[in-house]
Residue frames relative to the residue before (quaternion, step in Angstrom):
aa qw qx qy qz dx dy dz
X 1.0000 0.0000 0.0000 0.0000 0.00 0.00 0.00
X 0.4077 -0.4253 0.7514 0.2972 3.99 -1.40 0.78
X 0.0986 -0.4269 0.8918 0.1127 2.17 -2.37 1.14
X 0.3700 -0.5485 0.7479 -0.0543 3.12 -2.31 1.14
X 0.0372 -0.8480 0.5263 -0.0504 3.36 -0.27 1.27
X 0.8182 0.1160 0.2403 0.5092 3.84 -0.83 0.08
X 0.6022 0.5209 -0.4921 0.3520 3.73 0.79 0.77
X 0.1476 -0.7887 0.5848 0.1192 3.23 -0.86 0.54
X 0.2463 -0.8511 0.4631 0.0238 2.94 -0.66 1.86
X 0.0817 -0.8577 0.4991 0.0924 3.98 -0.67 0.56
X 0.8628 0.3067 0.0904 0.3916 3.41 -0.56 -0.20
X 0.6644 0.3371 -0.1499 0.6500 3.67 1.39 -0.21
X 0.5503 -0.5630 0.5384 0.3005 2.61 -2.06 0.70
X 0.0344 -0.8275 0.5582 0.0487 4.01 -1.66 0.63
X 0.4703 -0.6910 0.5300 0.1430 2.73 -0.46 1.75
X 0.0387 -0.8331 0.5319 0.1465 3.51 -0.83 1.22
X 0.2740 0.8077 -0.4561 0.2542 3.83 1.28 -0.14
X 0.9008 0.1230 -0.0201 0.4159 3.55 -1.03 0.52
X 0.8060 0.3221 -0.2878 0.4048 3.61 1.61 0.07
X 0.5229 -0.6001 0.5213 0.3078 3.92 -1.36 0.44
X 0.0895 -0.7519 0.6471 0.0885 3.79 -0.23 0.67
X 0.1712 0.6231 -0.7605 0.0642 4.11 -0.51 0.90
X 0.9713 -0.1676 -0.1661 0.0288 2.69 -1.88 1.55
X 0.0450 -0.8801 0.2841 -0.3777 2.19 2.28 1.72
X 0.0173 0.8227 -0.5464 -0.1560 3.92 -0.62 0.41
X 0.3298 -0.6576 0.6474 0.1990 3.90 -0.37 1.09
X 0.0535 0.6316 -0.7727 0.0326 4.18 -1.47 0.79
X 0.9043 0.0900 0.1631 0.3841 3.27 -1.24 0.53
X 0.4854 0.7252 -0.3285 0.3612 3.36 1.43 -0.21
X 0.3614 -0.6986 0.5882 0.1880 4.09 -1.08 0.37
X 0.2518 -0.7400 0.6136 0.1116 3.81 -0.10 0.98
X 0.1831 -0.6768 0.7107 0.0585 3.50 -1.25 1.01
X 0.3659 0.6988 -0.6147 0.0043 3.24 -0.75 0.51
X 0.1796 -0.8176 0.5406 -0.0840 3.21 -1.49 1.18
X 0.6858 -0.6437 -0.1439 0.3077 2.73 1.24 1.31
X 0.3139 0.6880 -0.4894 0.4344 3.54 2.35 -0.23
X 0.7820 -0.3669 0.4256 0.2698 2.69 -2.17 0.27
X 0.3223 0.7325 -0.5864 0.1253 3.67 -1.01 0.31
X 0.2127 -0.7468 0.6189 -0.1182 3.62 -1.26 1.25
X 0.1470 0.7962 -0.5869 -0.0097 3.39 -1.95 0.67
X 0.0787 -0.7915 0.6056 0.0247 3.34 -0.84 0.83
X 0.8439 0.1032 -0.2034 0.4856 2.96 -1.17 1.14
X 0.4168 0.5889 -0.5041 0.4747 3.26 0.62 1.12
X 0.2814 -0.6371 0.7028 0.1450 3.30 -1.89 0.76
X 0.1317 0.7022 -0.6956 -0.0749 3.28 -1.60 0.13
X 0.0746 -0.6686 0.7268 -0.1384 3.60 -1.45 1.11
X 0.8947 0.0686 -0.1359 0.4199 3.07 -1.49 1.13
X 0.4261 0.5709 -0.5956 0.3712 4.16 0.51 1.01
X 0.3010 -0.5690 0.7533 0.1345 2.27 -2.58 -0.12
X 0.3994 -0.7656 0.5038 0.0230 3.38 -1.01 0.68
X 0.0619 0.8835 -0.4605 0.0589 3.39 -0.19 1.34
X 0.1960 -0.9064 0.3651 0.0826 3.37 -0.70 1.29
X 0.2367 -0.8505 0.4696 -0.0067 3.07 -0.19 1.63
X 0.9176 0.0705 0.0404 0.3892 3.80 -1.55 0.20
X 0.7616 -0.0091 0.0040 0.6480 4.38 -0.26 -0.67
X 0.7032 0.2949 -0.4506 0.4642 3.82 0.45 -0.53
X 0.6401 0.5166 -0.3773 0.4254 4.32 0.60 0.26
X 0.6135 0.5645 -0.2988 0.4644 3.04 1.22 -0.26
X 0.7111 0.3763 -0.1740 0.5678 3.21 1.03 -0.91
X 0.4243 0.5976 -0.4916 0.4703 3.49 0.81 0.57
X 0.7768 0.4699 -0.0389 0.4173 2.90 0.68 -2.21
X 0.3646 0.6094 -0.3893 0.5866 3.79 1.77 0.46
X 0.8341 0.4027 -0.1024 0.3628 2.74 -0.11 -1.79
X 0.5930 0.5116 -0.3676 0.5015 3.90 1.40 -0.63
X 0.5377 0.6734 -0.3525 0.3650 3.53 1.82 -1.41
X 0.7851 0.3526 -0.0948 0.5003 3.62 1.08 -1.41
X 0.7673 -0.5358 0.1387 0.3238 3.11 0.76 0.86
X 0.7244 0.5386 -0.3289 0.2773 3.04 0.97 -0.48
X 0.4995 -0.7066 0.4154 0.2803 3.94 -1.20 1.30
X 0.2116 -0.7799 0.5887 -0.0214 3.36 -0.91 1.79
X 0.0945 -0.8179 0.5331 0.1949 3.65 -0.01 1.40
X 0.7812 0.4663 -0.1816 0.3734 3.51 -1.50 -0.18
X 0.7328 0.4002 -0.2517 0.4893 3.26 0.61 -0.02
X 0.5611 0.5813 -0.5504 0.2105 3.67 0.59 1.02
X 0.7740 -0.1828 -0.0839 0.6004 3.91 -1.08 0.26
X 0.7693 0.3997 -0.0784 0.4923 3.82 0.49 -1.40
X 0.1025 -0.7649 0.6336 0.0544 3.98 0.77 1.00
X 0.4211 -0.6487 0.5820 0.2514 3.48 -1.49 0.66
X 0.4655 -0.6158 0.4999 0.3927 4.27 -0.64 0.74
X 0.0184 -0.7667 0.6211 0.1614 3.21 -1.27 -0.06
X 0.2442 -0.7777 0.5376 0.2156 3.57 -0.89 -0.63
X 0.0950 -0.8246 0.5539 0.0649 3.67 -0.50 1.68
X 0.1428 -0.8062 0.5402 0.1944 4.08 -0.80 0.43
């Protein structure tokens, strides 16, 4: 796994698969995530979106198959903000 130190990301899309984000701030930023492993500590994030790509869409699209109600996650995800 990459480690990601001490960047502060704005405005762009970040691929989070396969990396460790320490004390990393996400703004305004589009998460990619496609289903590899990937961690952070000490990190902020405000204002994203979340985009499911490849093994993590698939297993949505199961889990919607078997019934169960995935919120938040259609074409136009809603932003949020984790601390």
């Amino acid at each position: 796994m990459d480690e990601v130190r001490g960047k502060s990301f704005r405005n762009e899309v970040v691929k989070l698969d396969g990396n460790l984000f320490i004390n990393c701030s996400f703004e305004n930023c589009v998460l990619q995530f496609s289903g590899d492993h990937c961690e952070w500590e000490h990190s902020h994030f405000a204002n994203y979106r979340i985009v499911l790509d490849g093994k993590a869409n698939n297993t949505i699209q199961v889990l919607r198959g078997l019934g169960f109600n995935i919120r938040g996650l259609e074409s136009d995800p809603p932003t949020g903000a984790v601390h």
